[in-house]
ZABATI-626095 format. One line per field, with one value per residue (C-alpha): residue in one letter; chain; x, y, z. Coordinates in nm, 4 decimals, padded with zeros to 6 digits. Example, Ala and Ser with C-alpha at 12.3 -4.5 7.8 and 13.67 -1.06 7.14 Angstrom:
<sites>
resn = c(a  s)
chain = c(A  A)
px = c(01.2300  01.3670)
py = c(-00.4500  -00.1060)
pz = c(00.7800  00.7140)
</sites>
This chain:
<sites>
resn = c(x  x  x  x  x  x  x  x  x  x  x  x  x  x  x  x  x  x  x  x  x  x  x  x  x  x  x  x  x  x  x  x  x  x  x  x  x  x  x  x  x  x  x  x  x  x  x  x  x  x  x  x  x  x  x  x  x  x  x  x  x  x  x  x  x  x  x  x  x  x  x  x  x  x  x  x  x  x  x  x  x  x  x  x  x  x  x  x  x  x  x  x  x  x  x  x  x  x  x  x  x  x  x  x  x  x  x  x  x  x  x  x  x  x  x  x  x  x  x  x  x  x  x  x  x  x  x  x  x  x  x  x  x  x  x  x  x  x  x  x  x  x  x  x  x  x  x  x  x  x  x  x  x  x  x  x  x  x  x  x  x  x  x  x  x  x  x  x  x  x  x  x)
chain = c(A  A  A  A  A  A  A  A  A  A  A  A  A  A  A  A  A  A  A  A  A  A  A  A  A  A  A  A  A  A  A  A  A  A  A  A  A  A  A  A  A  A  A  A  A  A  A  A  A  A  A  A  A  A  A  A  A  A  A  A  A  A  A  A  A  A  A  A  A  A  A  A  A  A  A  A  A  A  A  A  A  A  A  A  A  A  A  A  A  A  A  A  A  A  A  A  A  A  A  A  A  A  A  A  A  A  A  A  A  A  A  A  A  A  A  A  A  A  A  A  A  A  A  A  A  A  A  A  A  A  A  A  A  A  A  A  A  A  A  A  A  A  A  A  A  A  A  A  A  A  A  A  A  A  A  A  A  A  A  A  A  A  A  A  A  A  A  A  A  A  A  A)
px = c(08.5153  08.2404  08.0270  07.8049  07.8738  08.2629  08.3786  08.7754  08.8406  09.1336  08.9672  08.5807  08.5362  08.3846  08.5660  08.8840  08.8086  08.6697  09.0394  09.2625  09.0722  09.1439  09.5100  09.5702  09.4282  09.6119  09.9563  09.8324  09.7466  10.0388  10.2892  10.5715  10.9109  11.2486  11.4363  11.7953  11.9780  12.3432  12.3680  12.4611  12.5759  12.9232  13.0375  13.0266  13.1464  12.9342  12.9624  12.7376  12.3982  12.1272  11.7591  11.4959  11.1204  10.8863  10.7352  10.3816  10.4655  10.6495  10.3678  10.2001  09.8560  09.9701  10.1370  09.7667  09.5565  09.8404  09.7836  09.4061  09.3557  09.6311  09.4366  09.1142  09.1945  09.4667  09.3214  08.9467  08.8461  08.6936  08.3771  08.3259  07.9956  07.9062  07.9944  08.3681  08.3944  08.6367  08.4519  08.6441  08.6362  08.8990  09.0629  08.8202  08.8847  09.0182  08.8278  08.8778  09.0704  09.3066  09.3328  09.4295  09.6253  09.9534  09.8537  09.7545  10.0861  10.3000  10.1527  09.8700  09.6379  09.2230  09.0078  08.7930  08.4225  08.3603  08.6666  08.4342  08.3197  08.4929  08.3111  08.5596  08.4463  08.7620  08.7921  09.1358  09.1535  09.0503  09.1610  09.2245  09.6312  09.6247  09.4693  09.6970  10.0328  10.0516  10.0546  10.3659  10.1200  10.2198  10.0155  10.3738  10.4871  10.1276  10.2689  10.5698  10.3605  10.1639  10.4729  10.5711  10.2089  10.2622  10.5848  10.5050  10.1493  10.3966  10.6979  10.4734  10.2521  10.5996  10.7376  10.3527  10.3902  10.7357  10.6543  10.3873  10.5915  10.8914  10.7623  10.4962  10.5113  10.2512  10.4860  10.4464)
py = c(23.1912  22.9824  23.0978  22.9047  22.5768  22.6362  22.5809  22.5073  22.5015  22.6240  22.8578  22.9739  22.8001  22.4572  22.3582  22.4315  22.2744  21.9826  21.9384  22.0626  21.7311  21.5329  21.6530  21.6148  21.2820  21.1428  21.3028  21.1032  20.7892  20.7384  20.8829  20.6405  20.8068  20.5955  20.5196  20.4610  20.2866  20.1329  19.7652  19.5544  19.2560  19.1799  19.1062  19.4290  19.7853  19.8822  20.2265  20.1045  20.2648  19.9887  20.1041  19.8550  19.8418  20.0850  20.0416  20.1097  20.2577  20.5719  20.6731  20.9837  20.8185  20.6231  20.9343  21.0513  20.7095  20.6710  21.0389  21.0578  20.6945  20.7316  21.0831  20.9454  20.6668  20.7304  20.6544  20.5807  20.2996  20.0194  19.7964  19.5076  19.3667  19.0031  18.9098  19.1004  18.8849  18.5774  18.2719  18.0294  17.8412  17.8395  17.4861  17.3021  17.5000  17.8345  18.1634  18.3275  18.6152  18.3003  18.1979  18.5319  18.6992  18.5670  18.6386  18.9965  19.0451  18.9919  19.2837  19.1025  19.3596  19.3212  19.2560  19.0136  19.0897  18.8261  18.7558  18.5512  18.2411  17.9828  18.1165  18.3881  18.6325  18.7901  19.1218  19.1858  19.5668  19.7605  20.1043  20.2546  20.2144  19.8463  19.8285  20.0513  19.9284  19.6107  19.8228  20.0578  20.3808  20.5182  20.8649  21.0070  21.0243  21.1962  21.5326  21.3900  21.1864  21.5406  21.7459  21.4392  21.5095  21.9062  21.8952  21.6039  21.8123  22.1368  21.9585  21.8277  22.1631  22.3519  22.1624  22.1749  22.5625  22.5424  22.3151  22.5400  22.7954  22.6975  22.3827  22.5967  22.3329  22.5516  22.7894  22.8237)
pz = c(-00.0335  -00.2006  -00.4521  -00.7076  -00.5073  -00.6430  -00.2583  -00.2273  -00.5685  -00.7461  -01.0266  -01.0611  -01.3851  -01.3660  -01.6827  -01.5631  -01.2414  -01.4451  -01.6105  -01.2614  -01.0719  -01.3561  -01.3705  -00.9911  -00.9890  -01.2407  -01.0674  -00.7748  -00.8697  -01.1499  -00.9081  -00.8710  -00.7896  -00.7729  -00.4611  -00.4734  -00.2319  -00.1091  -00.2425  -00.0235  -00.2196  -00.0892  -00.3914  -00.5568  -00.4602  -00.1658  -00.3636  -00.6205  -00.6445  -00.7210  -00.8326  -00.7632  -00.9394  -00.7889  -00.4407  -00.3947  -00.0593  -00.1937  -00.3860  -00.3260  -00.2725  -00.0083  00.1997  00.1397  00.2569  00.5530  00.6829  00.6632  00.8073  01.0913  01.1755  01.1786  01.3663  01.6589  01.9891  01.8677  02.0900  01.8883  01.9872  01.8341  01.6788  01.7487  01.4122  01.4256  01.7504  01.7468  01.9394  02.1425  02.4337  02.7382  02.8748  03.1088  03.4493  03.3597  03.2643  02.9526  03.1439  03.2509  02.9667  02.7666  03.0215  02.9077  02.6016  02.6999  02.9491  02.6259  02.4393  02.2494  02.0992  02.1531  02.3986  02.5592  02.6219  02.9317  03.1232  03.4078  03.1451  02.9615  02.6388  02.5115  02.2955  02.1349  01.9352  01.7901  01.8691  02.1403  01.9680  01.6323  01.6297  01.6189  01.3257  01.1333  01.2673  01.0612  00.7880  00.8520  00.9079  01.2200  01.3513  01.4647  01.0654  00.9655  00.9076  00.7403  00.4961  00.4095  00.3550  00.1259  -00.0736  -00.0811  -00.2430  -00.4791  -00.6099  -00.5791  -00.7891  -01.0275  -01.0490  -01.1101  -01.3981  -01.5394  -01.5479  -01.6843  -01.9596  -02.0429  -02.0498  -02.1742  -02.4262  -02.7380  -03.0173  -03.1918  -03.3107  -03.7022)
</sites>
């Protein structure tokens, strides 16, 4: 229900919406939960909990950027300007399809605009997915990585509520 431009928001004040954006974007961007993990130093108990620094790719941000990009992008085909293009030239006497195919037969992402000339024009993706992958997003964890960004907002909404229940240091 929208009314007075006030679509999707959480109250119909614009001052409270004003300081709810401001809250959740802040529990986004400084989110940075600990991971704990087996060490696996021989030389200690394997029993031994060790906690690392902080890795950027448990933040809640990123479950956000990997879901919306690996949505957006799964199985988009991707064409290639001339200046994305990667210019080469084949050995004297083969193609460019020739050339590439081994390349190609071993899994090698991309595609090659001209495979009849010795004057290969390369582009390194020919859909969406390649470009992500390098970056450990995959479109099969998409749901996963929002259920991680519900229940961070919702753990992080809850103890809000709690300490503003529970903590009143203006009691005189």
């Amino acid at each position: 229900m929208c009314r007075n431009s006030n679509c999707a928001a959480l109250t119909s004040s614009p001052d409270t919406q004003t300081a709810d954006t401001r809250l959740l974007a802040c529990m986004a961007v400084r989110a940075r939960p600990v991971r704990v993990r087996l060490n696996i130093n021989p030389n200690l108990n394997p029993r031994c909990l060790h906690i690392p620094d902080t890795d950027p790719s448990f933040s809640s941000f990123t479950r956000l950027i990997s879901g919306l990009v690996s949505t957006e992008l799964h199985d988009l085909p991707v064409r290639c300007t001339s200046a994305e293009l990667n210019l080469f030239s084949a050995p004297p006497g083969q193609t460019c399809g020739d050339y590439m195919s081994a390349f190609f037969a071993a899994g090698g992402a991309g595609y090659i605009t001209d495979n009849s000339t010795s004057d290969c024009s390369y582009c390194a993706y020919s859909v969406g997915d390649q470009f992500y992958e390098p970056l450990s997003i995959s479109f099969d964890t998409r749901w996963r990585d929002l259920g991680i960004l519900i229940a961070f907002c919702g753990s992080n909404l809850f103890f809000l509520f709690l300490g503003s229940r529970y903590l009143n240091f203006n009691r005189r």
